[in-house]
C-alpha positions as CSV (number, residue, x, y, z in Angstrom):
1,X,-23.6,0.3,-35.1
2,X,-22.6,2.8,-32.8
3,X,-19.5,5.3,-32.9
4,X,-17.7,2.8,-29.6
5,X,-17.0,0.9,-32.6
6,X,-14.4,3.0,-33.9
7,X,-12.7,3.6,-31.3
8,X,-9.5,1.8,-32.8
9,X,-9.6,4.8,-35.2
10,X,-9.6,7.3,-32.5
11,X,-7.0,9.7,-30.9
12,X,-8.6,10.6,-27.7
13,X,-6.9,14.2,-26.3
14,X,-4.6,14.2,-29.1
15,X,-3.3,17.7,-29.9
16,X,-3.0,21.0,-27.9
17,X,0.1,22.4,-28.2
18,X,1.2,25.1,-26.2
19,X,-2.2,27.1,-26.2
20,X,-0.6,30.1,-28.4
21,X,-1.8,29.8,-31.2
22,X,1.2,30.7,-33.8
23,X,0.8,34.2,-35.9
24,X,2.8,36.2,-38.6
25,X,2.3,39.1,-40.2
26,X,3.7,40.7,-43.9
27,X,2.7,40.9,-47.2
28,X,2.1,37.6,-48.1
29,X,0.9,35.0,-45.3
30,X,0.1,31.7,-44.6
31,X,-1.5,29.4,-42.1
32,X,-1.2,25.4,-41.7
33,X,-1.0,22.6,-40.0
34,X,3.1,22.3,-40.5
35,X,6.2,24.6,-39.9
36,X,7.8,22.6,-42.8
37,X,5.0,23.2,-45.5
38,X,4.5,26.9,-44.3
39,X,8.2,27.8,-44.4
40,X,8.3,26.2,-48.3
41,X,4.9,28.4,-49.4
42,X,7.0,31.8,-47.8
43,X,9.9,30.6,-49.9
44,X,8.1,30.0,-53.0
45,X,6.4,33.3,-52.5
46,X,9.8,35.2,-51.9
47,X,10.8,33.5,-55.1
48,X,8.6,35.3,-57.6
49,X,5.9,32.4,-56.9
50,X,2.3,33.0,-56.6
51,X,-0.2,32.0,-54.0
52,X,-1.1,29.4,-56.6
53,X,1.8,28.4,-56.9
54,X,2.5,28.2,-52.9
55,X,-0.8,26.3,-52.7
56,X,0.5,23.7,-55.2
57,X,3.5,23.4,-53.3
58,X,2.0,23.4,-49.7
59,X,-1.1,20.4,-51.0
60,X,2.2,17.8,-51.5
61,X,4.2,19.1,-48.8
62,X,1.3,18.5,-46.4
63,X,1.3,14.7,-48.1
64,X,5.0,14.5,-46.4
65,X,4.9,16.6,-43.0
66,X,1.0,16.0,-42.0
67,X,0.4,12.6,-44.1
68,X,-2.8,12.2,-41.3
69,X,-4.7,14.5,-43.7
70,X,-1.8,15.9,-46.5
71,X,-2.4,13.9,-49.2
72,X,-1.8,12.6,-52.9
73,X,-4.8,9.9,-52.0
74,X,-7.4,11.7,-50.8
75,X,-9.8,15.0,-52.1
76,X,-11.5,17.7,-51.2
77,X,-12.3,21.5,-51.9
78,X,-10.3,24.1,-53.3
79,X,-11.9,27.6,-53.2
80,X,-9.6,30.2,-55.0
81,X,-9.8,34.3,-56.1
82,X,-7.4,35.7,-58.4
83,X,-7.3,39.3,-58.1
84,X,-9.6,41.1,-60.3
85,X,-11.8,37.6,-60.7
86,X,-14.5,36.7,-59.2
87,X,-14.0,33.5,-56.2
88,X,-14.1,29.9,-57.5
89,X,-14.8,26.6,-56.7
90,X,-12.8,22.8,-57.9
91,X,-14.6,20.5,-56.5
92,X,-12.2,17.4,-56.0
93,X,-14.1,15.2,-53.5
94,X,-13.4,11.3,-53.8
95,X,-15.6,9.3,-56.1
96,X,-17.2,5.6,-55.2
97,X,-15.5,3.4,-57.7
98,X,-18.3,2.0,-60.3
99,X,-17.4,-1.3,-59.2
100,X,-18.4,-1.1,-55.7
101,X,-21.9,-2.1,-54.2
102,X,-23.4,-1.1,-51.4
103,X,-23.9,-5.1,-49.8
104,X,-20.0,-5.5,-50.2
105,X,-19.9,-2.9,-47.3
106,X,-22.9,-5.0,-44.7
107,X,-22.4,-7.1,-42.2
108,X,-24.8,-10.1,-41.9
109,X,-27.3,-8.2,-39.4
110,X,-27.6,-5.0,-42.3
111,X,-25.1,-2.7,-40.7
112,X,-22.4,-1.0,-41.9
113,X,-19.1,-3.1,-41.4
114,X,-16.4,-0.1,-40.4
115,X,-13.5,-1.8,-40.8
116,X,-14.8,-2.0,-44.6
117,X,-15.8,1.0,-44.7
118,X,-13.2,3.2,-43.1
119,X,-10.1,1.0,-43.3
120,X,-7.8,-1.0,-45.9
121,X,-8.5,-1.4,-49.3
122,X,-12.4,-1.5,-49.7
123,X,-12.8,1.9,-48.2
124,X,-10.5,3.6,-51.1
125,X,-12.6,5.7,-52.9
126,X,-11.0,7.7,-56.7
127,X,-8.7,10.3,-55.5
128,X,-8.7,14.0,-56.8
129,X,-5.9,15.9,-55.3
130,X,-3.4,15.4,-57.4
131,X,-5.8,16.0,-60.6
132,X,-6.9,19.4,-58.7
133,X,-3.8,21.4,-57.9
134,X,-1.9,20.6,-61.0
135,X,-5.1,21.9,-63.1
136,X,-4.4,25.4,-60.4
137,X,-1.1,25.9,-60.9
138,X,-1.4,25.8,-64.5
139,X,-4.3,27.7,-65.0
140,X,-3.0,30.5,-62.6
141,X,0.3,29.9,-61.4
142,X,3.4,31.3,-62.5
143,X,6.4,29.1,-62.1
144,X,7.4,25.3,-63.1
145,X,5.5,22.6,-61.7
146,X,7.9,20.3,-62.1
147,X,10.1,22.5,-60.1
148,X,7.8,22.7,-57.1
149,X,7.5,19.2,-57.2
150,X,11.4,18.8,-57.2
151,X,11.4,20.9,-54.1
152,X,8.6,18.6,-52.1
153,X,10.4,15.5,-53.7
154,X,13.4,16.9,-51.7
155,X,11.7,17.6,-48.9
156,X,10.6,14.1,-48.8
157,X,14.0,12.7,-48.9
158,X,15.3,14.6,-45.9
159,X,12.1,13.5,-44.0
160,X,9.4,15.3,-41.6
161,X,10.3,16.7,-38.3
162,X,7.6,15.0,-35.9
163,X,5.3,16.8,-33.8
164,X,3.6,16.4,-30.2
165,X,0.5,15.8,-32.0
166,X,1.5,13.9,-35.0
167,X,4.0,11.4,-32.9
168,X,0.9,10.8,-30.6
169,X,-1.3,10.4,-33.6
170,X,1.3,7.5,-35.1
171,X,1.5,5.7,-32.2
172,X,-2.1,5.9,-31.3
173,X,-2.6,4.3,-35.0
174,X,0.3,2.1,-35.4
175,X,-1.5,-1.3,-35.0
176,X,-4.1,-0.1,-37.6
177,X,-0.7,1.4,-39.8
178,X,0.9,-2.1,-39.7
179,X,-1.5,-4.1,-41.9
180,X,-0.6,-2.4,-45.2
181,X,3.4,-3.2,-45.5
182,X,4.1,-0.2,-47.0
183,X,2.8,2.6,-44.2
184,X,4.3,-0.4,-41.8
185,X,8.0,0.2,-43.7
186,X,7.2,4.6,-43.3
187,X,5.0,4.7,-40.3
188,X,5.8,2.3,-38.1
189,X,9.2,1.8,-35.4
190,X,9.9,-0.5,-32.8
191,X,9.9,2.2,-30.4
192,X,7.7,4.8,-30.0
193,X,7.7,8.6,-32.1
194,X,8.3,11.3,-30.0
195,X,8.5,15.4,-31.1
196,X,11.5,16.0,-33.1
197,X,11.9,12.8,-34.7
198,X,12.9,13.0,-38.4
199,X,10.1,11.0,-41.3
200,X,12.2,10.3,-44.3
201,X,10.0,8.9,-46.9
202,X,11.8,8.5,-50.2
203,X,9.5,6.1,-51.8
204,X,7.3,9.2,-51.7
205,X,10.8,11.2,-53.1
206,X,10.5,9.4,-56.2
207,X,6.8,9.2,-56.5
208,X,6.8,13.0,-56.7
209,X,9.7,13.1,-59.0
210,X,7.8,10.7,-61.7
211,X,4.7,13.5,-61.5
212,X,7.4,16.3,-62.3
213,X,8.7,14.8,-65.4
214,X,5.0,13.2,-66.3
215,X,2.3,15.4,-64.5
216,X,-0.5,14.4,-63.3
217,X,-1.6,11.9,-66.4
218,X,1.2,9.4,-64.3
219,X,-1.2,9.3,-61.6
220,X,-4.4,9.0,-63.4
221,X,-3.1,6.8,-66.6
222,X,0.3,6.0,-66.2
223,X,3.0,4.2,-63.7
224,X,1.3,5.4,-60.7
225,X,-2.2,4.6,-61.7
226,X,-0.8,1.2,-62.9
227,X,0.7,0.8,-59.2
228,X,-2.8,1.8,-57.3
229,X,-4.4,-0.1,-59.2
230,X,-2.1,-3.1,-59.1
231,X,-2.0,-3.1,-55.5
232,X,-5.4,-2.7,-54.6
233,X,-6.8,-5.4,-56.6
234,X,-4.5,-7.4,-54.7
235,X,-6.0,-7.2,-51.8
236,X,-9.5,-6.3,-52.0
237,X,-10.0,-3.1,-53.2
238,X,-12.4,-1.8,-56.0
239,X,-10.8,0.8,-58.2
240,X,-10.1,0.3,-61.7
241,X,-7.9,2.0,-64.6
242,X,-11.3,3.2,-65.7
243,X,-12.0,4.6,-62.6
244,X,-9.0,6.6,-62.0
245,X,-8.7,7.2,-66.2
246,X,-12.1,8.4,-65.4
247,X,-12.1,10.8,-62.9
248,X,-13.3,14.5,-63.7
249,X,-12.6,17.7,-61.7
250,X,-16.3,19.6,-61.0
251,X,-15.8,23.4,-61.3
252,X,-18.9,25.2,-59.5
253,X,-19.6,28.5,-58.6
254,X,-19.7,28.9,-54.9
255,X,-22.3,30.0,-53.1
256,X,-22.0,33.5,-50.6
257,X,-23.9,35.8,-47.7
258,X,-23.7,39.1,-47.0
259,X,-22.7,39.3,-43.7
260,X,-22.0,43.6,-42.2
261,X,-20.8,45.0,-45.6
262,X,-18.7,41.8,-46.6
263,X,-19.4,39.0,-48.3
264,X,-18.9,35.2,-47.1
265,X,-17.8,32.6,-49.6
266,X,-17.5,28.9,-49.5
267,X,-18.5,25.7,-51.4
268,X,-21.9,24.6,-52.3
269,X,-23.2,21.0,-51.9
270,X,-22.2,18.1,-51.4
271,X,-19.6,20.2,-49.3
272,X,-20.1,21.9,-46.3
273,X,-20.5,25.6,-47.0
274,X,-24.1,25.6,-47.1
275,X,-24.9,24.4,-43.1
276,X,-22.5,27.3,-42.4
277,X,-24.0,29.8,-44.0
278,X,-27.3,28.9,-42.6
279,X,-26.1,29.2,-39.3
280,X,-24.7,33.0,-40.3
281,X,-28.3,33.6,-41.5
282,X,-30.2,32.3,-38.8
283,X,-28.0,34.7,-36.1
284,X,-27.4,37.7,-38.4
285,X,-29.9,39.3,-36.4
286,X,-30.1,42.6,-33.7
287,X,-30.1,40.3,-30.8
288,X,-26.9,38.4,-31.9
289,X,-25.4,41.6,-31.7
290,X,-26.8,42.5,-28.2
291,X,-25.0,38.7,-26.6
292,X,-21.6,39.4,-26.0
293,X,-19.1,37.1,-27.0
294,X,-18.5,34.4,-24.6
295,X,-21.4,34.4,-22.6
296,X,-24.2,31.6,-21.7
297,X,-26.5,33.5,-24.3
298,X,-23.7,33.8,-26.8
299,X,-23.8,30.0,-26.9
300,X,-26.7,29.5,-26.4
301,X,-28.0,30.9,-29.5
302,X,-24.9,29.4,-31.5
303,X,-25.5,26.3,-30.1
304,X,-29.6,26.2,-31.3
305,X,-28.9,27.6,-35.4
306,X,-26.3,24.7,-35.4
307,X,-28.7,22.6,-34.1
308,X,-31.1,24.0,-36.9
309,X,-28.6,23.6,-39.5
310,X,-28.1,20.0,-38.8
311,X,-31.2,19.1,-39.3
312,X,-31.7,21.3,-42.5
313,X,-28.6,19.1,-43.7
314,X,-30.7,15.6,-43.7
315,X,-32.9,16.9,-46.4
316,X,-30.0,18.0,-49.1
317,X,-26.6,16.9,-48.0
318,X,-25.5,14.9,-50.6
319,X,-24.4,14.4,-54.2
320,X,-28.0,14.8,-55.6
321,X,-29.0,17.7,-57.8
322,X,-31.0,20.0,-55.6
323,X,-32.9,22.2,-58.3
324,X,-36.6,20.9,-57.1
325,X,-35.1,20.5,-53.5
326,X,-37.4,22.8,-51.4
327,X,-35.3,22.7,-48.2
328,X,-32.1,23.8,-49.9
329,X,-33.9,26.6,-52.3
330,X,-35.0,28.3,-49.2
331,X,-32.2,28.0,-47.0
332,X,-30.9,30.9,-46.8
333,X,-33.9,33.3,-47.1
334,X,-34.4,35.9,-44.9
335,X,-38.0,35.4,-43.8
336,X,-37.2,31.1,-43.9
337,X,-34.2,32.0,-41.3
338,X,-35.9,34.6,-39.3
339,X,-38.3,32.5,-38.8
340,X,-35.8,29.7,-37.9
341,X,-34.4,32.4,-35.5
342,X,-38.3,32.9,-33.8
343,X,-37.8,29.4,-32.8
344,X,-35.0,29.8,-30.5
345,X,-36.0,30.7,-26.4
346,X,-33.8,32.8,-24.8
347,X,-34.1,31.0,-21.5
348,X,-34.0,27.2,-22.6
349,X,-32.4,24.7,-24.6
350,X,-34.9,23.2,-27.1
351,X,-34.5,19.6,-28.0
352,X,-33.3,19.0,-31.4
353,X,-36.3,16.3,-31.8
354,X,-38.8,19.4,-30.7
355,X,-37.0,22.1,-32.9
356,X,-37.3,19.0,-36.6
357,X,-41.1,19.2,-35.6
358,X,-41.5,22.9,-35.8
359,X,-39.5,22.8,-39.1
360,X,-41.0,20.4,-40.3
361,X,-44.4,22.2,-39.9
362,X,-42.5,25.3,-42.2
363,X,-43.4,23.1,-45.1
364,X,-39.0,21.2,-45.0
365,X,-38.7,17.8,-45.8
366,X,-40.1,14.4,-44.7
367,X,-39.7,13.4,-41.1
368,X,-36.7,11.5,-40.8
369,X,-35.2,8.7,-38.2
370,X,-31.6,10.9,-38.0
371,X,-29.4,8.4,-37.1
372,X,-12.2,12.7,-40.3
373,X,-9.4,13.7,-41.1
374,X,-8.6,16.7,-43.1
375,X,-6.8,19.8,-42.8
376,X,-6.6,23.2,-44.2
377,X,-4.5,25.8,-45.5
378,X,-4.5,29.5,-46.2
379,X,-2.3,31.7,-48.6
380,X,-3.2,35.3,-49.5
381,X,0.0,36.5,-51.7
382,X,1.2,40.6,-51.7
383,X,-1.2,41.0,-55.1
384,X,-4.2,39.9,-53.7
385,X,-4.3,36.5,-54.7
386,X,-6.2,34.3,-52.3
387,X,-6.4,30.1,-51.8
388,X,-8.7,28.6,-49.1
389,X,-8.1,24.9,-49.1
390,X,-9.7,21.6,-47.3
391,X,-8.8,18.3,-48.4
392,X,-9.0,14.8,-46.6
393,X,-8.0,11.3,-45.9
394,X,-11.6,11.1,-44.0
395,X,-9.8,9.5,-40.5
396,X,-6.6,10.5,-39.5
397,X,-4.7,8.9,-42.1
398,X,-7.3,7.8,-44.1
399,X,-7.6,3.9,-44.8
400,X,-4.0,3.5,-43.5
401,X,-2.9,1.7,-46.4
402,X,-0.3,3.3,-49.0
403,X,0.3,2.2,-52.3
404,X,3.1,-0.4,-52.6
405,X,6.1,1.0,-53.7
406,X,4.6,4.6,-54.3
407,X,5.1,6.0,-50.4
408,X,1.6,7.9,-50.1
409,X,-1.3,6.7,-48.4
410,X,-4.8,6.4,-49.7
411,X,-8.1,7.9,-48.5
412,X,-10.9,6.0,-46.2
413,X,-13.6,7.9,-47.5
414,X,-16.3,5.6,-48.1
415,X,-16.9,5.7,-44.3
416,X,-18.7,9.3,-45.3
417,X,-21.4,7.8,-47.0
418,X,-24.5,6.5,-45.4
419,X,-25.2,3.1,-46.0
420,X,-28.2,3.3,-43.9
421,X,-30.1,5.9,-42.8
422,X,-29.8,6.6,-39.2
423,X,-27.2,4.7,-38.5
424,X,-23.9,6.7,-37.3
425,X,-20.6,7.0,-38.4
426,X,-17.6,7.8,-36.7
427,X,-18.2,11.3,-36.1
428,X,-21.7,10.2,-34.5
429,X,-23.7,11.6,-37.9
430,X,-26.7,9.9,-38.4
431,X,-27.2,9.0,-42.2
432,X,-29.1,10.3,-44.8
433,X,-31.0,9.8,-47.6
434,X,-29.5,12.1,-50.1
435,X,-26.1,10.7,-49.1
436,X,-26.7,7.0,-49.4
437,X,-23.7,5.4,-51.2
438,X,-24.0,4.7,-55.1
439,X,-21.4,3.4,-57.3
440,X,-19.8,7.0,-59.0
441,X,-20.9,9.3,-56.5
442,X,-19.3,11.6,-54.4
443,X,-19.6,11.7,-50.3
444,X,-21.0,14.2,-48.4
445,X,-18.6,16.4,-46.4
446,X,-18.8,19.4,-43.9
447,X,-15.6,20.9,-45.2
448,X,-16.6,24.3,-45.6
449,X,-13.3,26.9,-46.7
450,X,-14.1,30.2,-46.8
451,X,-13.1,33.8,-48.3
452,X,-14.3,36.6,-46.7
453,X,-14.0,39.9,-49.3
454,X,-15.1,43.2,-49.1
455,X,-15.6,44.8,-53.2
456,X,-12.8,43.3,-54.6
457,X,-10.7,42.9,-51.7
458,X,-9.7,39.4,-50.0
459,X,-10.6,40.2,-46.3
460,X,-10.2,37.2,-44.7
461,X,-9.1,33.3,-46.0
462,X,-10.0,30.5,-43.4
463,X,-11.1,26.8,-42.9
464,X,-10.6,24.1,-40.8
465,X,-11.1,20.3,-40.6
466,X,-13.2,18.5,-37.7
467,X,-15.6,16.5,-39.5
468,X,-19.0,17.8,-38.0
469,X,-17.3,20.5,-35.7
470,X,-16.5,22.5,-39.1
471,X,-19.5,24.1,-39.8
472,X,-19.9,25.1,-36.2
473,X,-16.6,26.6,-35.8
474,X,-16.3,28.4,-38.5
475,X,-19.5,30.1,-37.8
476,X,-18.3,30.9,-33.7
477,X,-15.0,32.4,-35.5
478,X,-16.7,34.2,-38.5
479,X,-19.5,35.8,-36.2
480,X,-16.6,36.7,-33.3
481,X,-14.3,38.7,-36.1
482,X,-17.5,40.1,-38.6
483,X,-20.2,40.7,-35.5
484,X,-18.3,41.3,-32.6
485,X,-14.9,42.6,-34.0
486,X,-13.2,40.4,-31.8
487,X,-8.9,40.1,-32.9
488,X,-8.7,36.9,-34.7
489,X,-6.0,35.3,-32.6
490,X,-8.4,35.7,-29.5
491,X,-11.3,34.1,-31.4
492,X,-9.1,31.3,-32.6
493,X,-7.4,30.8,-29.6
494,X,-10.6,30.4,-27.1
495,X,-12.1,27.2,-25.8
496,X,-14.5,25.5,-28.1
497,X,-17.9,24.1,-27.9
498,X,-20.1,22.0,-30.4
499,X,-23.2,21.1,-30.8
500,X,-24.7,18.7,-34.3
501,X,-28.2,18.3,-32.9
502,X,-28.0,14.0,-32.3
503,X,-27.1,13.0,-30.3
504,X,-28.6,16.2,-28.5
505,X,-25.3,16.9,-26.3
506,X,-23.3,19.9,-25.4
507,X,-19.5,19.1,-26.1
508,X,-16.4,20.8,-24.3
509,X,-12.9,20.2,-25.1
510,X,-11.0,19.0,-22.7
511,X,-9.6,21.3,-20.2
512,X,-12.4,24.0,-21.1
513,X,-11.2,26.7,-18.5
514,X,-15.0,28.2,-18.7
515,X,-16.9,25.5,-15.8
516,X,-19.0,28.9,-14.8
517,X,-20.1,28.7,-18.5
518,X,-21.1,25.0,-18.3
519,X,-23.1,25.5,-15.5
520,X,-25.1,28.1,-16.7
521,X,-25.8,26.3,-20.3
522,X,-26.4,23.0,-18.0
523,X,-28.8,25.0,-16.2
524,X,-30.6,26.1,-19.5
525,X,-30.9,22.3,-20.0
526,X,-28.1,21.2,-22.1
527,X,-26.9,17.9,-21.5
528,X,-23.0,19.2,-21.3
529,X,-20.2,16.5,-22.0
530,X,-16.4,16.8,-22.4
531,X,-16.1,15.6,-26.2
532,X,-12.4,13.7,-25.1
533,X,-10.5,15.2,-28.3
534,X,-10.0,19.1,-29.5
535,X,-12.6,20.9,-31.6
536,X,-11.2,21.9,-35.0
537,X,-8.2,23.4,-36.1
538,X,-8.7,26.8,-37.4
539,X,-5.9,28.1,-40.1
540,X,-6.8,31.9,-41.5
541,X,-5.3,34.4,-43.1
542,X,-7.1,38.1,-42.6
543,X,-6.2,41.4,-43.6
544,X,-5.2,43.8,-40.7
545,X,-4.9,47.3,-42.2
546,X,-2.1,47.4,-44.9
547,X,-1.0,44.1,-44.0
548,X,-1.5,40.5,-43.8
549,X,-2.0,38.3,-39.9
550,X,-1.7,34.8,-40.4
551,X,-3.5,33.0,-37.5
552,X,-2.5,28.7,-37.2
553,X,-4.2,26.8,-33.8
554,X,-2.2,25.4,-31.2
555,X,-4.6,22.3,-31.1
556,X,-2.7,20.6,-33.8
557,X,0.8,22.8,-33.4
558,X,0.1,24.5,-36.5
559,X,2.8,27.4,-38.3
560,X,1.6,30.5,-39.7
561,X,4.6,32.2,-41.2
562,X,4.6,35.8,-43.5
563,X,6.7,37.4,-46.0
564,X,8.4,40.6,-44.4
């Protein structure tokens, strides 16, 4: 299989927006992908609310103004700090239902089937969202729940306003919206979205309002488990009552680097956070600091530790434990990276293939035939209190199909397992053993949140989603502000590339207003190819002095709003 065959699930040069990205600046901030969500999080915050108790808020709101990645149905990673605590990790990735095996997902010829995989009812893996903020907001938040959820229920009722991005997105995706009749009734019109339409959805009204009287136990036992369940046996799907009834939050501690007298956090494996740090580590060095910004040798360098990282990633990317995992123990070592860092030339792009054979003789893993949509947000409240959060459908809006009756869409998440090594998925990853699909187990992901502190300070909160373009990024944005001191808003704002080692290819956006840049990394001998859709979508919060900047990209028309 090769990634042309998902191309139905594909939004080519969707997004953009003006080019500005939006910014705010107060006590307490946020940054995400939605005016609507952003403007409830400052209201909930100018209420006596928490950033807990905005982040609670802001996860369901997301479900009703950005349902391509807002969710109920999907999962992710929430990485948190109270003030005075140290930074922690829920873990809330989908699960595999146990019922599922790995031949219902094959086509005759041994290949993954995608439109099992990654659309309808057989991709649906156990949700954890809604499991994940309500255990937050209780543990730290400070008003009702059921009173947020009132709000969002509301919200719901009086509908979405539509952006560019979105009302390209739906109509990109209608024919693959149609086939469940309930995103059909929500999703789908006769005549094409455009900016500034209004999304009621008040199926989705009253789903909310059953989870503020019950809480989340409706979801996971009661009237709304009954209604997944109900509808997805009907037409294919594997979850169970057991499987939802059984479905456990994983609390780990998350894994950091010191990075110029701050600390970087994100989450550990099976999430993202560990290829980004590992990209920090392999260019925290003198001559990092000597490349400007921007230039051929900037990139250059970024674009061979990504490289690196990717192929680090084969060896323990994946819900596996990783205590005997000799690849992973070492990752982040100084003399491991440095040494990772000896490999780079200054002059010429290495092939990924040459730069797995050197690794490989470091004493790293086997030698191995290599072969989404989510979103994030960012709150840092006026006490200090800081939420970094990436959840997912996997593709823009997940496996299209919503719950009969209910008005939320479910995740198409099995599509980020590998079902055979070295074949690709739809973000052209080639598969890997440690994240080879088994009946209970979680996905890989590269969603990577972040914190940034300094002592007990929240410096910076930040994420985005992009599938394979996270890790990368986030590592351009972190090194820009950390190393280079460049203003957020700049570093945000410029023209991205990306490189995932295979296939070994350069990618621009489109548009990228650099072609003297091009040149000169073509001319180091990069293959260089426009990548046809944006790179990421960078939300952050960061602390400018005695206040807070909020920073949302233009690529998906994001709103970063502040209290005064």
């Amino acid at each position: 299989m090769t990634t042309s065959d998902y191309n139905a699930f594909r939004v080519s040069g969707a997004g953009g927006g003006t080019g500005i990205v939006s910014t705010a600046r107060g006590r307490g901030a946020i940054a995400s992908a939605s005016a609507q969500a952003s403007a409830l999080a400052i209201r909930i915050l100018e209420d006596g609310g928490n950033a807990f108790d905005a982040a609670f808020a802001t996860a369901f709101a997301l479900a009703v103004c950005h349902p391509q990645a807002g969710n109920l149905g999907g999962g992710g990673y929430l990485l948190f700090k109270a003030r005075g605590a140290s930074p922690q990790v829920i873990n809330y990735r989908e699960q595999a239902p146990a019922g599922a095996r790995r031949q219902d997902f094959l086509l005759p010829d041994g290949s993954p089937d995608p439109d099992r995989t990654a659309f309808g009812p057989t991709s649906v893996c156990v949700p954890g969202t809604v499991k994940a903020f309500f255990a937050l907001q209780e543990r730290h938040g400070r008003l009702r729940a059921a009173d947020l959820l009132t709000t969002v229920a509301r919200l719901a009722d009086e509908g979405a306003v539509l952006t560019q991005y979105e009302a390209d997105c739906l109509n990109r995706l209608a024919p693959r919206l149609a086939v469940s009749p309930e995103s059909r009734r929500i999703y789908v019109r006769p005549e094409p979205f455009a900016a500034g339409d209004v999304l009621p959805n008040p199926r989705l009204a009253r789903t909310l309002e059953t989870l503020a009287r019950e809480g989340e136990a409706a979801f996971y036992r009661g009237r709304i488990a009954e209604a997944i369940v109900a509808d997805l046996a009907a037409n294919g799907g594997f979850i169970t009552a057991e499987d939802l009834a059984g479905y456990e939050l994983r609390e780990v501690e998350p894994i950091a680097l010191d990075l110029d007298g701050r600390r970087v956090w994100t989450v550990p494996p099976e999430g993202g956070g560990a290829m980004l740090l590992e990209i920090l580590a392999i260019l925290d060095r003198p001559a990092t600091r000597d490349n400007p910004r921007g230039t051929s040798a900037w990139h250059h360098h970024l674009a061979q530790a990504c490289k690196m990282a990717f192929v680090d990633r084969m060896d323990y990317l994946g819900d596996i434990p990783l205590g005997d995992n000799a690849t992973y123990r070492d990752l982040l070592t100084r003399d491991r990276t440095g040494r990772l860092f000896g490999f780079i030339d200054p002059d010429r792009d290495t092939p990924t293939d040459v730069l797995a054979e050197r690794m490989r003789g470091m004493g790293a893993g086997p030698a191995r035939d290599l072969g989404t949509d989510t979103t994030h947000f960012a709150i840092i409240d006026a006490e200090g209190n800081a939420v970094s959060n990436s959840y997912t459908m996997n593709l823009r809006y997940g496996s299209k199909w919503s719950v009969e009756g209910a008005g939320f869409l479910l995740n198409g998440s099995m599509d980020s397992f590998s079902f055979v090594p070295g074949q690709v998925n739809y973000f052209g990853v080639r598969g890997s053993e440690p994240n080879l699909f088994a009946p209970g187990k979680r996905p890989a992901s590269n969603m990577a949140p972040v914190l940034v502190t300094r002592g007990d300070d929240v410096q910076m909160v930040l994420g985005t989603p992009g599938g394979p373009t996270i890790p990368t990024t986030l590592a351009d944005v972190l090194l820009a502000t950390l190393i280079h001191g460049t203003p957020p808003a700049d570093a945000i704002t410029a023209g991205r590339l990306h490189h995932q080692g295979w296939p070994d290819v350069l990618s621009h956006e489109p548009g990228f207003d650099r072609p003297d840049l091009l040149a000169a990394l073509a001319a180091m001998g990069y293959p260089v190819k426009d990548k046809h859709e944006t790179i990421a979508d960078v939300h952050g919060v960061f602390r400018d002095g005695d206040t807070l900047l909020a920073v949302s990209d233009h690529r998906r028309e994001g709103h970063a709003l502040a209290m005064p």
